[in-house]
C-alpha positions as CSV (number, residue, x, y, z in Angstrom):
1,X,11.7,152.1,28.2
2,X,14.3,154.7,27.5
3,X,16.2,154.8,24.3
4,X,18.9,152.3,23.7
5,X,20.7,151.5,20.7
6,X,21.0,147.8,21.4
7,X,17.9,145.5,20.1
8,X,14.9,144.6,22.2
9,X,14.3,141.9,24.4
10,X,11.4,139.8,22.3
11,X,8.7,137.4,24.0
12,X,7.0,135.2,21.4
13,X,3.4,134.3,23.2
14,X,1.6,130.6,21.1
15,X,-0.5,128.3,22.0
16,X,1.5,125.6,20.1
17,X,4.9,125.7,18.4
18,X,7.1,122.9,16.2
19,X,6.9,120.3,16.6
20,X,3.7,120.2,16.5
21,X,2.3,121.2,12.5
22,X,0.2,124.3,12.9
23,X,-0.1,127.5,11.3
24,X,0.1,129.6,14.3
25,X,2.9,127.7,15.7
26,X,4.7,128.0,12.2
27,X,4.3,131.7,11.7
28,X,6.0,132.1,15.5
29,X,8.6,129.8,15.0
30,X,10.0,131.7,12.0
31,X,9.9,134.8,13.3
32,X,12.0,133.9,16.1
33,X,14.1,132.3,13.8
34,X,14.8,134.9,11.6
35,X,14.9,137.8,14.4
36,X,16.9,135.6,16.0
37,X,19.4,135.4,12.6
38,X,18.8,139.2,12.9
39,X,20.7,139.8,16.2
40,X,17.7,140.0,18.2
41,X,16.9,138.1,22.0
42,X,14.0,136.5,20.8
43,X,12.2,133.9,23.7
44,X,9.1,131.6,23.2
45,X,6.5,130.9,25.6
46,X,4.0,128.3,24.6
47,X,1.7,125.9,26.5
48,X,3.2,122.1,27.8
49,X,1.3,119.7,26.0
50,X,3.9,117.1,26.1
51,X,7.8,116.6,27.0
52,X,9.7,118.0,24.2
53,X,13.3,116.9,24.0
54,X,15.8,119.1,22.6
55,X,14.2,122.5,22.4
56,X,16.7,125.1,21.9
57,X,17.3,127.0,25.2
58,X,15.2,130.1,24.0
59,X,11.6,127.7,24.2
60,X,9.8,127.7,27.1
61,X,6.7,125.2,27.2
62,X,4.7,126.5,30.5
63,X,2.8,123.9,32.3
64,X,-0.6,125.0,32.8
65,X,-3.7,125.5,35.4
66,X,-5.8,123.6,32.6
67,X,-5.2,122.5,29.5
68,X,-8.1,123.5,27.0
69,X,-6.9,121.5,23.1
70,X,-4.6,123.0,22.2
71,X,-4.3,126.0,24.7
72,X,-4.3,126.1,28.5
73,X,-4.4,128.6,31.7
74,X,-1.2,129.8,31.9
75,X,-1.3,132.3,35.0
76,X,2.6,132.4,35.4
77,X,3.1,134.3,32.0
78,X,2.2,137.2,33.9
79,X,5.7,136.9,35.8
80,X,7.6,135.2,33.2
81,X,7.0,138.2,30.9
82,X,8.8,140.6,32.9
83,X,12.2,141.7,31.5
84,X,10.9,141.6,27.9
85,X,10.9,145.6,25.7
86,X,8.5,143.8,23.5
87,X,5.9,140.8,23.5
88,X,3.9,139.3,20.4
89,X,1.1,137.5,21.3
90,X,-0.4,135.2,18.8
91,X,-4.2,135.3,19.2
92,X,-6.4,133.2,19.6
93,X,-5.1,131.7,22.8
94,X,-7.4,131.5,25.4
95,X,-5.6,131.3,28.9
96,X,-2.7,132.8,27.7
97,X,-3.8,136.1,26.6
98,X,-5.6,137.7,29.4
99,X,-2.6,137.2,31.4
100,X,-0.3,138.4,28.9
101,X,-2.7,141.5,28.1
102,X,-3.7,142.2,32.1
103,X,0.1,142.5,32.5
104,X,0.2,144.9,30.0
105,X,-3.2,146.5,31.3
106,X,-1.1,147.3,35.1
107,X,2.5,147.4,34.1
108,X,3.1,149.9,31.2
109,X,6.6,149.2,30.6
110,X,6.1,147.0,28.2
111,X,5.4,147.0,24.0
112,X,2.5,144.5,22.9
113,X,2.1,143.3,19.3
114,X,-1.0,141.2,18.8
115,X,-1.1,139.4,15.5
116,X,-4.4,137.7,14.9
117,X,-4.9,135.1,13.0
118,X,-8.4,134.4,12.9
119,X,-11.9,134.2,14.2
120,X,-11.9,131.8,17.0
121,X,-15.3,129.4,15.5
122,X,-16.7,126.3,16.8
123,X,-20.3,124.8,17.6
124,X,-22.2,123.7,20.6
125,X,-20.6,124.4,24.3
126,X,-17.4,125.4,22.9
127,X,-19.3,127.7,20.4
128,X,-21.1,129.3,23.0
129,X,-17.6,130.1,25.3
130,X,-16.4,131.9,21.9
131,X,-19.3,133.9,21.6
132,X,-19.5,135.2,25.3
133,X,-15.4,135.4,25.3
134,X,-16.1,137.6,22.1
135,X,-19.0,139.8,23.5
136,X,-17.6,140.2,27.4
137,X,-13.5,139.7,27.3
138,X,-12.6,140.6,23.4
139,X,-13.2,144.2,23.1
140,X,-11.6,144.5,26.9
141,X,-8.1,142.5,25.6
142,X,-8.0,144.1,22.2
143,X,-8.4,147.8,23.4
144,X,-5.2,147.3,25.4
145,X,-3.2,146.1,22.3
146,X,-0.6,148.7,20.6
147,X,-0.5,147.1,17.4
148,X,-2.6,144.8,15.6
149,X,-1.5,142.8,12.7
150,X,-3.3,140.9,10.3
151,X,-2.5,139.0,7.4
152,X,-4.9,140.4,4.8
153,X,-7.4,143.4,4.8
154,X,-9.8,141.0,3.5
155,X,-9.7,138.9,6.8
156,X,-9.4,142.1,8.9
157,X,-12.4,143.5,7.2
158,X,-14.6,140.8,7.8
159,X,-13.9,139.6,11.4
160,X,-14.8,140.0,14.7
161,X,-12.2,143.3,14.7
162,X,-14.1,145.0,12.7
163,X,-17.1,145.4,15.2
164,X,-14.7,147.2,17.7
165,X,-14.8,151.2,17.3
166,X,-11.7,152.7,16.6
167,X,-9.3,149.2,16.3
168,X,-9.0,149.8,12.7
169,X,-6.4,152.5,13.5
170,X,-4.0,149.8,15.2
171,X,-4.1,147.3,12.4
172,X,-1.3,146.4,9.8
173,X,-1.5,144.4,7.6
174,X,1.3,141.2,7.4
175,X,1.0,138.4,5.4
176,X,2.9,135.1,6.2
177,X,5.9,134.0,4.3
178,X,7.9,131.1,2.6
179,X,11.1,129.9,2.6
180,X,11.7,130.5,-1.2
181,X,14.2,128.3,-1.5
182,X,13.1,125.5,0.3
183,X,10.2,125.3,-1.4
184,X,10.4,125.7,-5.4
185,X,9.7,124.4,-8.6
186,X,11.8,120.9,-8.7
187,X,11.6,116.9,-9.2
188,X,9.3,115.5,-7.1
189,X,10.1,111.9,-8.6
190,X,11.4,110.2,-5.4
191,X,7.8,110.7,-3.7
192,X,6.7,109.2,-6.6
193,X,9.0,106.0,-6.5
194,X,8.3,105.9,-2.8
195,X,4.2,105.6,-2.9
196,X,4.6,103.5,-6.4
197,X,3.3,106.0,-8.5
198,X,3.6,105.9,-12.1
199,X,5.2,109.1,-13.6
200,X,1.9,109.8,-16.3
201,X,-0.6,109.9,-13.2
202,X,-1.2,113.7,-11.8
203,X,-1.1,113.7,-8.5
204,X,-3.0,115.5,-6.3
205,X,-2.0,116.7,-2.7
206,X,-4.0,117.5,0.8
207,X,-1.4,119.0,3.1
208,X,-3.0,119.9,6.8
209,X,-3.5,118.5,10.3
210,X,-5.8,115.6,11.0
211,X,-6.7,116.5,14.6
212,X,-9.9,118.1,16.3
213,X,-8.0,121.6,16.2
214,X,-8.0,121.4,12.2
215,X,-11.4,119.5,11.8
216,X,-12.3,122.6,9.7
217,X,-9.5,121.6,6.6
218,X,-12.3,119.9,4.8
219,X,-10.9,116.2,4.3
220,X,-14.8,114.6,4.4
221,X,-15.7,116.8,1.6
222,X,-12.4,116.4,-0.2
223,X,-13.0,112.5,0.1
224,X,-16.3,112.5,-1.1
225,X,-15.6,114.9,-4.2
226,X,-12.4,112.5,-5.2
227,X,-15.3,110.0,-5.5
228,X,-16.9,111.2,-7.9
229,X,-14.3,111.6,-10.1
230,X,-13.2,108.4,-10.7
231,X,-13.6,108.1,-13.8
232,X,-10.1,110.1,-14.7
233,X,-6.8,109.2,-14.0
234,X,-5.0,110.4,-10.3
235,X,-3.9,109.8,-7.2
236,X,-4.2,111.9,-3.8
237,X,-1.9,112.1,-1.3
238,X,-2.5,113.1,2.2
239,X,0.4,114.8,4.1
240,X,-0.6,114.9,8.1
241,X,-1.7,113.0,11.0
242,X,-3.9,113.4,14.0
243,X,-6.4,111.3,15.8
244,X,-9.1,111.7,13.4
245,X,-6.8,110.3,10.5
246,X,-8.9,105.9,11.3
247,X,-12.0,108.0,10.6
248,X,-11.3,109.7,7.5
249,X,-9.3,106.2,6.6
250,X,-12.6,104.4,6.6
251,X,-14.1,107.2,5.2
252,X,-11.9,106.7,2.1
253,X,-12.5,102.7,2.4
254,X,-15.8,103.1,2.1
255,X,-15.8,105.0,-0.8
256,X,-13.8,103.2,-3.0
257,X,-10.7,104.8,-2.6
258,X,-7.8,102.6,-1.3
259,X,-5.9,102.1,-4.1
260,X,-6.5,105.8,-5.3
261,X,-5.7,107.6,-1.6
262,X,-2.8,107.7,0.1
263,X,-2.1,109.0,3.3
264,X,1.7,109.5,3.4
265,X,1.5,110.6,7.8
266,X,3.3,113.3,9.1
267,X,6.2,113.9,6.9
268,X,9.9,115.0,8.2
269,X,10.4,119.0,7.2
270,X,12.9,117.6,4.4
271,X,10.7,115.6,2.6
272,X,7.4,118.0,2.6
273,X,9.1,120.5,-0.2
274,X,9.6,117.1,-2.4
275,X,5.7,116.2,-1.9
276,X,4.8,119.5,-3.3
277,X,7.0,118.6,-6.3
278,X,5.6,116.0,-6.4
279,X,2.1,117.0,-6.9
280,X,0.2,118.3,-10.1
281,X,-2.6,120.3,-7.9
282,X,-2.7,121.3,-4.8
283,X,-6.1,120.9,-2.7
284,X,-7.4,123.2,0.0
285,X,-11.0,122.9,0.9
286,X,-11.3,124.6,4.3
287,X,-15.0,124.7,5.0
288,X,-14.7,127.7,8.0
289,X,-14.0,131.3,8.9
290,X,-11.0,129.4,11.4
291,X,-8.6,129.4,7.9
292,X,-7.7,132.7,7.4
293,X,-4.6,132.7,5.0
294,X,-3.0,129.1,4.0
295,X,0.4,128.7,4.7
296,X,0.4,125.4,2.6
297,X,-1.4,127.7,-0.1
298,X,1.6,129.5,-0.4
299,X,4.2,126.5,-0.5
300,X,2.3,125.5,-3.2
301,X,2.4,128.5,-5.2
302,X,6.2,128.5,-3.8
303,X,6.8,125.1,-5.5
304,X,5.1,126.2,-8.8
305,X,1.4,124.2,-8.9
306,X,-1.8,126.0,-8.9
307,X,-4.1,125.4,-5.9
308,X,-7.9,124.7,-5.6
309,X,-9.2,126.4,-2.5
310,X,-11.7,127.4,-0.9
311,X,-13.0,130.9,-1.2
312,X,-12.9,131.9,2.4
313,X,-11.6,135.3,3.7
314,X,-7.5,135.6,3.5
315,X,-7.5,132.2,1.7
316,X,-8.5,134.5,-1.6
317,X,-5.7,137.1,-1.6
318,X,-3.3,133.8,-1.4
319,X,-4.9,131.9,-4.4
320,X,-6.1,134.4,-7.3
321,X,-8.9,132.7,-8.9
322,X,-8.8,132.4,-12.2
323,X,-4.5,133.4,-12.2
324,X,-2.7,130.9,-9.5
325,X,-5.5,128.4,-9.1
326,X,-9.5,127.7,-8.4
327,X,-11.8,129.1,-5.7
328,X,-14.7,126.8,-5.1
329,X,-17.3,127.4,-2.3
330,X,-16.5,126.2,1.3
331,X,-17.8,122.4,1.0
332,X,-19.3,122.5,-2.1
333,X,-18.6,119.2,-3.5
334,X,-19.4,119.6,-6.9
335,X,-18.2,122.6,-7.6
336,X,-14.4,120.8,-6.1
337,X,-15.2,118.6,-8.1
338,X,-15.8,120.6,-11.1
339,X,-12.9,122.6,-10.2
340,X,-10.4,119.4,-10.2
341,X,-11.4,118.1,-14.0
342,X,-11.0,121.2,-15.4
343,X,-7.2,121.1,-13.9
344,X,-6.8,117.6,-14.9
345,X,-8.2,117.5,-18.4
346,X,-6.2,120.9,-19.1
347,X,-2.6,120.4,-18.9
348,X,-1.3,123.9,-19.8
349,X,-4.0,125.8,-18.1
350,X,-2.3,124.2,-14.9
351,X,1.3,125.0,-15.8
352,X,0.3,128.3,-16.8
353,X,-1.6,128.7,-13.4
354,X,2.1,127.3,-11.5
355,X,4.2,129.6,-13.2
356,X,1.8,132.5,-12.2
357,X,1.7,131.0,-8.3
358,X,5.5,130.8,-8.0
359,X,5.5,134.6,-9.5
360,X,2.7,135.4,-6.7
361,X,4.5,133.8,-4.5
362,X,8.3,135.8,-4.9
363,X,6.2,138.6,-4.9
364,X,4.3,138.7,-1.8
365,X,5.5,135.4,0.3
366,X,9.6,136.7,0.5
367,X,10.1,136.4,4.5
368,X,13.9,138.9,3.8
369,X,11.3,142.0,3.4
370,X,8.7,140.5,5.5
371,X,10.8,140.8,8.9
372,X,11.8,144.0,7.5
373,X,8.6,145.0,7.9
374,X,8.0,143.0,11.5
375,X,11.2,145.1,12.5
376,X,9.8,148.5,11.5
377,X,6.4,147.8,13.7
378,X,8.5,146.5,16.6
379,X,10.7,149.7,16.3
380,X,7.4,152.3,16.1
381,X,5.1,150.5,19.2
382,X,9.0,150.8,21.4
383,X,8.9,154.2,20.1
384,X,5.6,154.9,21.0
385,X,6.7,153.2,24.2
386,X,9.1,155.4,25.1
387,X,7.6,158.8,24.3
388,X,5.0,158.0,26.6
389,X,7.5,157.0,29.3
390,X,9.1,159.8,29.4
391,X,5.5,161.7,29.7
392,X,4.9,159.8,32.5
393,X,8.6,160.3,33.9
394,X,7.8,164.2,33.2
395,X,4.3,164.9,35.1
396,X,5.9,162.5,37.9
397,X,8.6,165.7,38.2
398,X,5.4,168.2,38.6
């Protein structure tokens, strides 16, 4: 690409985007939306699950070969990316990257910004497709990458990237924002009123999807730690849906729950910043490697209550134990539920911990500096772009 002073053409590559709640989806979404704000020609390509109505002209939902979950074949990207300075794929997504990286493998005209968001983990047949996409494909897709962003060391450090040679030198590191604004401290009393409530209970929240692709958020375990707590004074509300909310329904009848529990569905993006207000602890009990930051993590901290997490990889530089919340083991019920009665027999230690999280949170969660920093990757790989474009121009005048 030779040097041009207006901005780059910008392909967004996602498995799944809004409406559908996912943290992959998310993370894409506002990027495009704040390049966009930015002056930029941002376009999103993302798999055809269902018939969207209304998606903004710059969305393209690409039917595919096969549809794998959430993902899906989607051999056409290799022609729909042309015409693009610069494409960000969001990884994992299996049937959409090697397209999207054997274009960039045969055509070099082109900038590619990976970000990774985590470990692609699962069991049985699906386990073993991961494993053998890791050890034969992986190390083929990533070496073709220009830039590699991650949204802590801590994940980088410890995932599969780390047992390529050399891929360290590609990595950045660029952690997921908040909207600030939208979520803050506030009064969360109309959730309250809404799921009858009184105003002296703490509430406690579980905000995540209740489909196969999140089965790794840790609602069995949270259920059967809430059980053993009852005893003190609460009530849990669940934010999401999915086809595995009947089961974790009659999880919760069976344990006694029903008039403790309450799952509140898949709330409009107006009412979610009031559920965090409404809550007194936020609960994050991710049991795998698949949760690698915690967007709702940082909305919580964003809103101003402390968070008991899980302490997974990425998930720890976003809740500081001890300072903005707990860290428990993955799916360790008793230490949850150790975790939640110290939170809900010590009132201030729980402010204190939400004033800190809010203070985390304007620190390292502003997206204004975060795109900054998006822009000044986007701006060195189409630098790096051109310089060896015009290498290639000059031995092709030998």
């Amino acid at each position: 690409m030779s040097h041009r002073d207006e901005k780059p053409n910008i392909a967004q590559v996602v498995c799944t985007y809004p409406p559908y709640r996912g943290g992959m989806g998310n993370v894409a979404f506002e990027y495009t939306e704040h390049l966009r704000a930015r002056g930029y020609n941002v376009h999103v390509f993302t798999t055809r699950q269902e018939e969207i109505k209304d998606d903004p002209r710059h969305v393209h939902r690409v039917p595919g070969v096969i549809n794998i979950g959430n993902a899906g074949v989607l051999p056409s990207l290799f022609h729909r990316l042309s015409g693009f300075d610069l494409v960000h794929l969001h990884y994992p997504f299996f049937g959409g990257a090697e397209p999207t990286i054997v274009r960039k493998a045969m055509r070099h005209d082109q900038g590619l910004v990976m970000t990774y968001h985590m470990d692609a983990v699962a069991t049985g047949a699906k386990g073993a497709m991961f494993s053998a996409h890791r050890r034969l494909l992986f190390p083929w897709l990533i070496n073709r990458v220009d830039r590699i962003l991650v949204s802590t060391q801590d994940y980088a450090d410890t995932s599969a990237l780390a047992e390529i040679d050399g891929v360290m030198d590609r990595v950045e590191i660029h952690p997921f924002g908040v909207d600030l604004k939208r979520f803050s401290p506030g009064d969360g009393s109309s959730i309250r009123e809404r799921h009858a409530i009184n105003t002296s209970v703490p509430v406690l929240l579980f905000v995540g999807g209740l489909d196969p692709a999140h089965h790794f958020k840790g609602l069995p375990v949270l259920l059967e730690a809430l059980s053993g707590i009852r005893q003190y004074d609460w009530h849990c509300l669940i934010v999401g849906s999915g086809s595995l909310q009947p089961s974790y329904e009659a999880t919760m009848l069976e344990r006694g729950l029903a008039k403790r529990v309450t799952f509140a569905g898949n709330v409009s993006d107006e009412d979610l910043p009031d559920y965090y207000r409404a809550a007194d602890i936020h609960l994050f009990p991710s049991t795998k490697r698949a949760e690698a930051f915690g967007l709702v993590a940082a909305e919580a901290a964003a809103t101003g209550i402390p968070s008991i997490a899980s302490n997974l990889a990425g998930v720890r530089v976003v809740v500081n134990d001890g300072d903005t919340g707990l860290l428990v083991p993955p799916g360790n019920v008793e230490e949850i539920k150790k975790a939640m009665i110290t939170l809900l027999e010590q009132t201030d230690l729980r402010k204190r911990f939400g004033l800190s999280a809010r203070k985390h949170a304007e620190q390292h969660f502003d997206w204004d500096p975060l795109i900054s920093r998006l822009e000044e990757t986007y701006c060195s790989v189409l630098e790096q772009q051109s310089k060896r474009e015009y290498a290639h121009e000059w031995k092709d005048d030998l």
